[in-house]
N, C-alpha and C positions, 0 to 999 in steps of 0.2 A: 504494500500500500504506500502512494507518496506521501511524505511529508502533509504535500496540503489537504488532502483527504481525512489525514488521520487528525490534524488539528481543529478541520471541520467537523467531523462527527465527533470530535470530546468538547466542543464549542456548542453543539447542537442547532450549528448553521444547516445541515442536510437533512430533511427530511427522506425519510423513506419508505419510496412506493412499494407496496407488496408485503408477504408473511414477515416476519424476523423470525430467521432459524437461530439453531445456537450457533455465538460465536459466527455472522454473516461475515463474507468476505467480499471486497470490490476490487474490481480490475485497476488500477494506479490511474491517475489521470494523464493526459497527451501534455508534452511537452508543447511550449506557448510556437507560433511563426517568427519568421524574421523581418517581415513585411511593415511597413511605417503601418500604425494605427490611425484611425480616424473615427472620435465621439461627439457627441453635444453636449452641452452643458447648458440648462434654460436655467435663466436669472430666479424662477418660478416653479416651481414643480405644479401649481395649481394652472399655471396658464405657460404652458412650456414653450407657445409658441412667441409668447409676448419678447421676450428677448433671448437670443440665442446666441450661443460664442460656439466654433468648431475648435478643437484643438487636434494639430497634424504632431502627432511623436515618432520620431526617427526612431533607430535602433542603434543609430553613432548619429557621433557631432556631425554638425553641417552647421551652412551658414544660410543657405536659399529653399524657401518650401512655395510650391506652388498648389494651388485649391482649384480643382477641376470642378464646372458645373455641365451636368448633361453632357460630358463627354470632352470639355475644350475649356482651357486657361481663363477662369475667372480672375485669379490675383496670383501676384507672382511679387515673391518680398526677398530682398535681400540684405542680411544684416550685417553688422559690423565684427560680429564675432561669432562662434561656433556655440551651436545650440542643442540641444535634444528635442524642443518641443516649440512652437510656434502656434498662436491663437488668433483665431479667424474670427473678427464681428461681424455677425450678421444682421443685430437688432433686432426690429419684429420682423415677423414673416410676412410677406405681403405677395403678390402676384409676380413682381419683378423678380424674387431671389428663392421661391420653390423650385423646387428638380431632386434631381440626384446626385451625392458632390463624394469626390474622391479627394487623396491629395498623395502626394511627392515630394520628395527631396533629393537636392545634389548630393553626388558621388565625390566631390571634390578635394579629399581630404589628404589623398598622395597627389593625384594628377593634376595639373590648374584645366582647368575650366576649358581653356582656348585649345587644348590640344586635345577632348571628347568632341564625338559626334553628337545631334542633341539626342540619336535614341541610348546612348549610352551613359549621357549627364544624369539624368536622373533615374532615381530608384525604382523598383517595382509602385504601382498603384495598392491605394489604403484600399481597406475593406469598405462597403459601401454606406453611405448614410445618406435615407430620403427623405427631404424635407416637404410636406404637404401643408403644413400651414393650416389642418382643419385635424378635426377629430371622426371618426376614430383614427386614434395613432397607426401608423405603420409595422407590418408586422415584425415577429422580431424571428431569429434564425434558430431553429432548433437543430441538433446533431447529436449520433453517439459517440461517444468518445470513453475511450478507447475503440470498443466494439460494438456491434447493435445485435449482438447476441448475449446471455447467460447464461451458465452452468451451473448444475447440484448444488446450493452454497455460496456460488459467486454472483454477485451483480455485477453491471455498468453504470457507468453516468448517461443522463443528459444534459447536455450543458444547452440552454437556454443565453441567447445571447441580444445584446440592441446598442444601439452606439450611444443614448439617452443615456446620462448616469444618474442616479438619483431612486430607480423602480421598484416594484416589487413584481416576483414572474411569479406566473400560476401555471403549474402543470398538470395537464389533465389525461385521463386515458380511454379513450375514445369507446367505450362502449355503454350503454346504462348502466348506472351508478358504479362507473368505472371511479377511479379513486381520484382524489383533487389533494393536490397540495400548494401551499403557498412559501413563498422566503424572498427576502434583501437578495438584490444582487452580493454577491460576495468578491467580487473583483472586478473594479469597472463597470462594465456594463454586461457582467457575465453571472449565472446563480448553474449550480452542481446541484443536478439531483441522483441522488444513488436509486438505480430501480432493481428487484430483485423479479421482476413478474414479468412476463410477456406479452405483448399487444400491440396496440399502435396509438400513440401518445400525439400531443401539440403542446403549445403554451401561447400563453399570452402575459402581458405584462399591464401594469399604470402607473399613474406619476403620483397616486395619491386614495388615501381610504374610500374618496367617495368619489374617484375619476372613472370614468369609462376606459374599460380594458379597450385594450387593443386588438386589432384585427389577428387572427390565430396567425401562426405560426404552419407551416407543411407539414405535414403528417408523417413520423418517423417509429418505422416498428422494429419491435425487439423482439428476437427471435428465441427458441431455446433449445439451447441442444444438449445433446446426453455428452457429448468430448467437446473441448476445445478444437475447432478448426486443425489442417495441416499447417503447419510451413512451409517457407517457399527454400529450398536447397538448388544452390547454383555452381557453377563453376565462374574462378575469377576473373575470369578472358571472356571475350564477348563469345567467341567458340570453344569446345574443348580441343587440346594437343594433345598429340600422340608423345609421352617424356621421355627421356633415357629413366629406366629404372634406377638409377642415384640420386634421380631429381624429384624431390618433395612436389607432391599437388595437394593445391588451396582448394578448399571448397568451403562458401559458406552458408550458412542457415539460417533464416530471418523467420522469425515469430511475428503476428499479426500483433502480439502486446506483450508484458515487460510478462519475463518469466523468469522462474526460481531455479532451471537446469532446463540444460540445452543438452540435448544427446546425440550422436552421430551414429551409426548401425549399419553393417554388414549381415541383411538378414534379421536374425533376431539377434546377436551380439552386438551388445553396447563395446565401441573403440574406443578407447583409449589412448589418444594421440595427445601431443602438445594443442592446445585451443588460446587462440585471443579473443577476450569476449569485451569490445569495446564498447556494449550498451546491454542492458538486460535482455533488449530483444534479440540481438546479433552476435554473433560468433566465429571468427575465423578457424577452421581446421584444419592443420595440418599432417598429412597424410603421407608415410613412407611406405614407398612400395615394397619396399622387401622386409614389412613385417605384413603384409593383409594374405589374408589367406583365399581372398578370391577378387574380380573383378566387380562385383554386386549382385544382386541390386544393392546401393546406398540409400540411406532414409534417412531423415533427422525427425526428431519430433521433440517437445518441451512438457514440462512441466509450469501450470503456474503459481504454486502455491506448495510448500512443504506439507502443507496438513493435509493438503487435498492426495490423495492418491492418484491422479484423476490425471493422465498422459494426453496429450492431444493426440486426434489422427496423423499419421504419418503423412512426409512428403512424399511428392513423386519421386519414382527413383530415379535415380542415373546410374551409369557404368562407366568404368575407368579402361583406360587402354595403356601401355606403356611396352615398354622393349630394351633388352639390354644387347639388342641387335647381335645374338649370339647364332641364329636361324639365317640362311638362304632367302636371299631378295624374292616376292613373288615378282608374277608376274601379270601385268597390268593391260586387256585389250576389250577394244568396243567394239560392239554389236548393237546395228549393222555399221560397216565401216564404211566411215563418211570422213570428207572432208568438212565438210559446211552441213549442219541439219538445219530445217525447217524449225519455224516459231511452231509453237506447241504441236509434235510431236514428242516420242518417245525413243529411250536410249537405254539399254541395259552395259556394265561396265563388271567384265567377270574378272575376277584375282582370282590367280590359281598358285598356291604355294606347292611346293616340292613336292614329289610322289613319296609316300609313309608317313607324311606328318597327316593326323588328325583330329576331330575335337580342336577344331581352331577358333578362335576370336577374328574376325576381319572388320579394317576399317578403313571407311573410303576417303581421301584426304584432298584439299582444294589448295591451291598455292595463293599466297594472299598477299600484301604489301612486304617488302625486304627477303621475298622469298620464304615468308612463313606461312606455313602447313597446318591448317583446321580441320578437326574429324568433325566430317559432315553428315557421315552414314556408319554407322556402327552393325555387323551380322552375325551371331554365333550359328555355327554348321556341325555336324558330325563327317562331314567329307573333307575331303584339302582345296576349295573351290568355294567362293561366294560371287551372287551376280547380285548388284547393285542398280538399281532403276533409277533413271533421271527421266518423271512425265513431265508435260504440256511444259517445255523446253522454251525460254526468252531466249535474248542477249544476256539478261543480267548471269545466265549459268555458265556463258563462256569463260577458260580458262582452263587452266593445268590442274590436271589429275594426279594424283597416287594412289598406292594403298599398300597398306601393312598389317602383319596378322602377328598373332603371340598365342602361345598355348592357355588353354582354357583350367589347368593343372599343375599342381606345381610340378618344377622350379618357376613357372612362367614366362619361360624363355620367348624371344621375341626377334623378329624381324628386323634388315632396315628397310626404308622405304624401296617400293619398286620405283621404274621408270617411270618420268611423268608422260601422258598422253593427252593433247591440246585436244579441247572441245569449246568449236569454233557452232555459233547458232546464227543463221542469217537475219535481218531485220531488223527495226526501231526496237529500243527497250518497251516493255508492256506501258499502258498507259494506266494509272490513278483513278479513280471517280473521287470527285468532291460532291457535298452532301451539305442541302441545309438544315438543318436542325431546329429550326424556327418557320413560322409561315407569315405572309407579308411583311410587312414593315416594323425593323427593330427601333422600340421606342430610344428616343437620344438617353444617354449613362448608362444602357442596359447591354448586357453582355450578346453578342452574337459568338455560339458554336457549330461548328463545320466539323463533317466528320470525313476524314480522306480515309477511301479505301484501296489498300496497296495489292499487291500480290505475295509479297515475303515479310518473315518477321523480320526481327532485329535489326530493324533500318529504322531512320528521324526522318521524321517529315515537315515539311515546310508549305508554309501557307503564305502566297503570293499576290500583291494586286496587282490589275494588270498595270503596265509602263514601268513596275520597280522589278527591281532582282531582289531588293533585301528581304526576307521573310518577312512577315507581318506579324507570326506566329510559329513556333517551334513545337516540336510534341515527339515522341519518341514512339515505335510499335517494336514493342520488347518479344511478348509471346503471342501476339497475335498479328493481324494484319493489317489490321484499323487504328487509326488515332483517333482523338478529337483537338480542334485547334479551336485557340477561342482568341476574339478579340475583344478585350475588357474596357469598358468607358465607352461604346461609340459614339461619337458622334459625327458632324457634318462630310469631315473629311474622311471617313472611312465609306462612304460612298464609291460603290463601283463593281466592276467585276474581279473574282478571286479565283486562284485554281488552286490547285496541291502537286506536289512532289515530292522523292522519297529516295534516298541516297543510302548507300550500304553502312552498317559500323564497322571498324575496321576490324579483320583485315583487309575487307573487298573494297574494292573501291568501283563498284558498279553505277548510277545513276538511271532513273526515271525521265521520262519528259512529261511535261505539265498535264495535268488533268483538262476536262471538259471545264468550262466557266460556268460559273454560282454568281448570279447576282445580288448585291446585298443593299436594300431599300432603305434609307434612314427617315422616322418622321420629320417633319417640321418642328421648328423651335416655336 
């Protein structure tokens, strides 16, 4: 449990929704962003809109904060000295100064000024704050946090959030005489509610005993499950390599929230390796091949709680390949043999190791930037022979092949690589779809998202309007093939047409060309 949780509930700041078991337990809470803040502060809590001051708080010094309205540079101040926090008068509210208002601040604190570009001067954008100038208030954001699921004993939070400081939130759970509770924000414009029950909750908030709540909140449910969720286990390279068996592999293991032991597994055997565990949820493992007694499957899974007995479900596995290259080169040929293939057709790529070796491991390997080698396709056989499929074939598959096998028993003697063999794909790289996510016209300070969809994982994507090259938006497709790119604050000038594209992680260095065009409507101010 964090520190602030545990001081809240011995303060009897939290209430809590649902039974009290013995001895309940909560998931820690999220550690806070990095992103400048933006709140309100009314001179009034009875009449909040009578006068109203914004305050923009960096997260370092600076000396210039700028206050975005509906999307574009309302004031822009710069001081004489470096500051954490800068305060915006609004006065009362009137027709001329409702909208929706972000803020920013300069990066300037090693680089001067004159030598950033301006998308690089300033900071990411604050979190939002609407100002409507009538009642009911604005709704405020609800979210789980850590998780929006519970287990046996464990709750989560919800944190109920508004950039108004001064409130009181009410959280509610959305079915008849679903349970209500009320509490002070306790940080800002933030209130922690511990839930131990499952459902689907909202809040609202007021400035005062006998004020009108505010408009709810979206509706956020909690789920319940009998384990803790998997973890996510990866390798530390964008691909995995084929090692020399002397050489240590990193793999590491992320838990969805803070846990009390992080385990690593061959099977059902808990490993016992050297571990760096730089957060409660993360774990670096390091792994000697000439102590493991197989290739895998590997799992990881966690614990959150000593008292719990109570394991999560396992990650997906992975397998390991390595070689002390003490085995005969296979050998490496494609079928049908082509010089040039066709866009999306198909390509089979057989390694065939020595005659008497087998129970082999085989893996197919890609040559990538400085001449480094990614296993792309991993086969265990009971023959001396694996064939490897490459379908519906772009450009982006062109390039040098390998492939290398190791015994599936010990000693786990291993191959070197075979001969590389060029696969050459004729044609333009595949093309992108871009995707609106919204329909007609994006109201001005409200977020527009675009969902680009690619054809491979482990590529970034980039979101484009037309006439620039610089991205507009960055987004990453780790394990799948979709992003979402979002453009935050729009307003006037983000008018126009957009497409997406989608470029390799290294070590490929393959590119996309632009998607079809998404046009994006902006209201009137």
């Amino acid at each position: 449990m964090s520190l602030l949780a545990a001081v809240l509930l011995l303060w009897g700041k939290i209430d809590v929704l649902g039974p009290r078991t013995s001895g309940p337990l909560l998931l820690c809470t999220p550690d806070t962003d990095h992103e400048p803040s933006l709140w309100a502060e009314p001179q009034f809590l009875e009449k909040p809109w009578a006068n109203l001051t914004l305050t923009c708080e960096a997260d370092t010094l600076t000396r210039d904060f700028q206050l975005l309205l509906n999307g574009q540079s309302k004031t822009e101040v710069n001081l004489d000295k470096h500051v954490m926090s800068y305060k915006f008068s609004l006065g009362g509210i009137t027709s001329k100064n409702v909208g929706l208002y972000r803020c920013r601040y300069s990066v300037d604190m090693f680089v001067p000024i004159t030598n950033l570009t301006e998308m690089h001067k300033w900071s990411m954008l604050s979190n939002l704050v609407e100002v409507t100038g009538k009642e009911p208030l604005p709704q405020p954001w609800l979210s789980a946090a850590p998780a929006s699921w519970t287990i046996p004993s464990m709750g989560t939070y919800l944190l109920c959030k508004t950039p108004l400081l001064g409130v009181t939130f009410v959280v509610k759970q959305e079915k008849e005489g679903g349970l209500v509770r009320s509490t002070k924000a306790q940080r800002k414009g933030t209130a922690y509610f511990s839930v131990f029950t499952p459902g689907r909750y909202s809040c609202r908030y007021q400035t005062h005993d006998t004020g009108e709540l505010s408009e709810p909140s979206d509706i956020v449910t909690i789920k319940e499950l009998a384990r803790p969720p998997p973890p996510n286990l990866y390798f530390m390279e964008n691909y995995p390599v084929v090692k020399h068996q002397s050489t240590p592999e990193t793999l590491g293991c992320r838990a969805p929230v803070n846990a009390a032991e992080i385990q690593l597994r061959l099977g059902e055997k808990v490993l016992d390796f050297p571990r760096v565990c730089f957060v409660r949820y993360f774990c670096l493992f390091h792994l000697n091949f000439k102590h493991l007694d197989g290739q895998g499957p590997f799992t990881c899974r966690y614990l959150i709680h000593r008292n719990l007995e109570l394991w999560s479900e396992d990650s997906k596995p992975i397998e390991l390949m390595w070689t002390d290259e003490k085995l005969m080169a296979p050998v490496l040929t494609v079928k049908p043999s082509k010089e040039i293939f066709m866009p999306r057709s198909t390509v089979h790529l057989l390694c065939s190791a020595p005659k008497g070796k087998t129970g082999l491991s085989f893996g197919l390997q890609r040559q990538g930037q400085h001449h480094r080698f990614s296993l792309v396709q991993m086969l265990k056989t009971a023959g001396t022979a694996a064939v490897f499929e490459l379908s519906n074939l772009s450009t982006i598959d062109s390039g040098n092949y390998s492939c290398i096998y190791m015994e599936q028993t010990p000693p786990f003697s291993g191959s070197p690589s075979s001969e590389t063999v060029e696969l050459r794909v004729d044609g333009p790289p595949p093309q992108p779809k871009l995707e609106a996510l919204w329909t007609g016209k994006v109201a001005l300070g409200r977020e527009a998202h675009f969902l680009c969809h690619g054809h491979v994982h482990k590529v970034s994507m980039d979101l484009v309007k037309e006439g620039s090259e610089m991205p507009s938006s960055i987004s990453y497709a780790i394990t799948s093939t979709s992003a979402i790119l979002k453009l935050v604050s729009v307003g006037p000038q983000h008018r126009g047409n957009y497409s997406c594209r989608y470029a390799s992680m290294s070590p490929f260095t393959f590119k996309s060309g632009n998607s079809n065009p998404v046009e994006l409507l902006v209201e009137d101010s």
